[in-house]
C-alpha positions as MATLAB code, in Angstrom:
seq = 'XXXXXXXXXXXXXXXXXXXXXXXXXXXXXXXXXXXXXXXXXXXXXXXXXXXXXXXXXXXXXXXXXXXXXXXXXXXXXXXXXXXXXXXXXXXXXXXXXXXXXXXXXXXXXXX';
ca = [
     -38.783   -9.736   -3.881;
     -38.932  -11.708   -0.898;
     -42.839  -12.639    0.505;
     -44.271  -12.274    4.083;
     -44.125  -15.092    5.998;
     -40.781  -16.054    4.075;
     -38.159  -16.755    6.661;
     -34.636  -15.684    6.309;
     -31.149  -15.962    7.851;
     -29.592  -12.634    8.640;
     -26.048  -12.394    8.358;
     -23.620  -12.193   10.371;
     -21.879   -9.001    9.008;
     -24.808   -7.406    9.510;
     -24.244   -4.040   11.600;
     -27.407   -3.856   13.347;
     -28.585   -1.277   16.752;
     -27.405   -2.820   20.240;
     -31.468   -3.692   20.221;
     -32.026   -5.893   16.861;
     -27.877   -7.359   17.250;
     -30.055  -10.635   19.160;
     -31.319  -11.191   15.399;
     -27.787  -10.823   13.644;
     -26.968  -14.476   12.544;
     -30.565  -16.133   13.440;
     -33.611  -16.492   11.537;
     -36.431  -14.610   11.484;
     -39.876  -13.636    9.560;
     -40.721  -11.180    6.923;
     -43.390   -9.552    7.984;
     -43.656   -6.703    5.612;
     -43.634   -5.375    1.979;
     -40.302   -4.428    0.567;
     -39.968   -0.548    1.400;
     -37.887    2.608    0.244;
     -35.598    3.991    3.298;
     -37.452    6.271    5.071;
     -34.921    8.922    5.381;
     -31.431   10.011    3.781;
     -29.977    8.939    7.184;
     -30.571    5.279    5.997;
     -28.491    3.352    3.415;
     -29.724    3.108   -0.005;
     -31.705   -0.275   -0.507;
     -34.463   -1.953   -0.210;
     -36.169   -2.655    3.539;
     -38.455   -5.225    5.777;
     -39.857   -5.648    8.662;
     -38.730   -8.562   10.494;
     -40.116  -10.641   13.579;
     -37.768  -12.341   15.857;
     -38.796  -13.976   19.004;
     -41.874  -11.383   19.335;
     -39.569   -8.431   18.431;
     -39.798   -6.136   14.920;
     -37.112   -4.987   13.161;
     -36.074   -3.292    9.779;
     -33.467   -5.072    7.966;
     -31.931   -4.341    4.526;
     -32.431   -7.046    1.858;
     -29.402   -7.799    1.209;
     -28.588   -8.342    4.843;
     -30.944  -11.351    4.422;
     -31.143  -14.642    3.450;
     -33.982  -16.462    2.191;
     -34.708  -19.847    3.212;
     -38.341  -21.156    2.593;
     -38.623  -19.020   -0.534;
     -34.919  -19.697   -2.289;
     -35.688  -18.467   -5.557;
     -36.462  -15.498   -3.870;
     -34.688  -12.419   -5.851;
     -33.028  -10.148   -3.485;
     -31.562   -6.408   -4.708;
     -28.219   -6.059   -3.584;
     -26.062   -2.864   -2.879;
     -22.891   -1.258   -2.311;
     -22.361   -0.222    0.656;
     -20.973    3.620    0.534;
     -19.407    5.641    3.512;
     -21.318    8.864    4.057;
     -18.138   10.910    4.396;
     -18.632   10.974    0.154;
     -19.447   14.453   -1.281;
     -23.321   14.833   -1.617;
     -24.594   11.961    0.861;
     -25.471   13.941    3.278;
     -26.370   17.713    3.520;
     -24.049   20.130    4.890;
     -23.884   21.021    8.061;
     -24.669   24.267    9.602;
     -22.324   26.781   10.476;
     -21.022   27.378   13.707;
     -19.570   29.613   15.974;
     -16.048   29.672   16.690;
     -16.181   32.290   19.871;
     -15.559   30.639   22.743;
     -18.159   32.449   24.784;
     -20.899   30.446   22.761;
     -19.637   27.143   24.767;
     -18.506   27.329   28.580;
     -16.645   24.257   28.656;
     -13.709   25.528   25.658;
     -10.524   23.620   25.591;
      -8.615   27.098   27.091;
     -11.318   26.519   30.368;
     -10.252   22.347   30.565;
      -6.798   23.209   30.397;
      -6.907   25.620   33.169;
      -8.233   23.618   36.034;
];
């Protein structure tokens, strides 16, 4: 478990939001408890909050690196690809009839 206040390199293959990518490869500050992900749209893993320049973030643990707590124990976890059978729920059916959607490939290809 990593503490608050321990401060921890983030790595640079971490895939992060076009808003927290300013954090990828820098230091920052836990700032939370270790957390569950909220949601099955997450990856499985273990979660904190992070501070970096002012800014909060979530980060998974194993995206981070402790520095002023090394003996820290971190979880870490496979990375799966959501396309696997059961990760996510299945979608909703739709309707094929192409006067559900006015812009249909047949309407493109005639203008």
């Amino acid at each position: 478990m990593i503490k608050i206040g321990t401060l921890c390199y983030v790595v640079d293959t971490c895939i992060a939001s076009p808003r927290a990518r300013c954090a990828v490869g820098k230091v920052v500050e836990v700032v939370s408890v270790p957390y569950d992900p909220p949601d099955y749209t997450y990856l499985p893993g273990t979660y904190y909050d992070v501070r970096f320049r002012g800014l909060l973030f979530y980060c998974r643990s194993d995206k981070l690196v402790p520095i002023s707590d090394p003996d820290a124990e971190i979880e870490r976890w496979e990375d799966v690809f959501l396309e696997e059978p059961g990760l996510l729920p299945a979608p909703a059916p739709q309707s094929t009839s192409s006067r559900s959607c006015g812009n249909t490939f047949e309407t493109f290809a005639s203008r």
